[in-house]
C-alpha positions in Angstrom: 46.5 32.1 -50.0 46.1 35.6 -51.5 48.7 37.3 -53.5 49.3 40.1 -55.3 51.9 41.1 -57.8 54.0 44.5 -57.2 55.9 45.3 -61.1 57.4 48.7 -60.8 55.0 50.4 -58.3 51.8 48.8 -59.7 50.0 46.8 -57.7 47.7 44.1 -59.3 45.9 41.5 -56.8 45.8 38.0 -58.3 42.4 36.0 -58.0 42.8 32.9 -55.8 44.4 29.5 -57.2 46.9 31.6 -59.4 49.9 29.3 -59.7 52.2 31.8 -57.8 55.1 30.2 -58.6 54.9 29.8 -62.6 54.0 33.3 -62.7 57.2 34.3 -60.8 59.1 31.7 -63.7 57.7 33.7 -66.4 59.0 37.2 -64.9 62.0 36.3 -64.2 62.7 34.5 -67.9 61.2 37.6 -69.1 63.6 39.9 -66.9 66.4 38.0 -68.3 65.5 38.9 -72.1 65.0 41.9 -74.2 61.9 44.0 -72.9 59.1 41.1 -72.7 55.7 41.6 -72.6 54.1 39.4 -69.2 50.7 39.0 -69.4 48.5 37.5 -66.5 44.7 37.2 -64.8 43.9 40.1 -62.3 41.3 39.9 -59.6 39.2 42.0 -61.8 40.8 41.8 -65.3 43.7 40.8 -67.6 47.2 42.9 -67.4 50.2 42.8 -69.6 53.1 44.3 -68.2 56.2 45.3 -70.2 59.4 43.4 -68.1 63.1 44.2 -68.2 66.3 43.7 -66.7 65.7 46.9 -64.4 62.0 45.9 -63.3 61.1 45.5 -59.8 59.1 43.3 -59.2 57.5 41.6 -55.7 55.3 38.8 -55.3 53.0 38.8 -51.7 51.4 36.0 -50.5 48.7 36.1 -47.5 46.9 33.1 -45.7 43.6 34.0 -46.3 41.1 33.7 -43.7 37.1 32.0 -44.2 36.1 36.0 -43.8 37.9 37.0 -46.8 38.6 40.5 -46.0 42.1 42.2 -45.8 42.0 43.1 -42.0 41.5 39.3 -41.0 44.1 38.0 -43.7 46.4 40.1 -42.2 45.7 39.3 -38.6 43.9 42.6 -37.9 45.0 46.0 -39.0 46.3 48.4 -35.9 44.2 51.3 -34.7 46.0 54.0 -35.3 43.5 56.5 -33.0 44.4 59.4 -35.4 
């Protein structure tokens, strides 16, 4: 699976074998303290992200495919013929 983070509009792509699910405990414990600091591995980095009661925050998951590109995880992206 691929998955990416969303915490208040900022996308940050997760590299593969991130425990999804620990990360998503540790957001929501932080979300039910004072502003908490959530720091995690990025696809291309490290991120801390400040978390708080009022933080939105969404967690994707994709099947990823042997091809490993977006348009295949996803099944194909529609051709829009603008």
């Amino acid at each position: 699976m691929r998955a990416r983070v969303e915490i208040d509009g900022l996308t940050y792509p997760l590299p593969r074998g991130t425990d999804v699910a620990a990360l998503r405990e540790r957001i929501e414990a932080a979300a039910r303290a004072e502003p908490t600091f959530v720091s995690f591995a990025t696809s291309d980095g490290l991120a801390s992200v400040l978390v708080h009661p009022t933080s939105r925050v969404f967690l994707f998951q994709v099947k990823a495919s042997d091809e490993g590109s977006l348009a295949s995880d996803l099944g194909g992206l529609p051709d829009w013929d603008v």
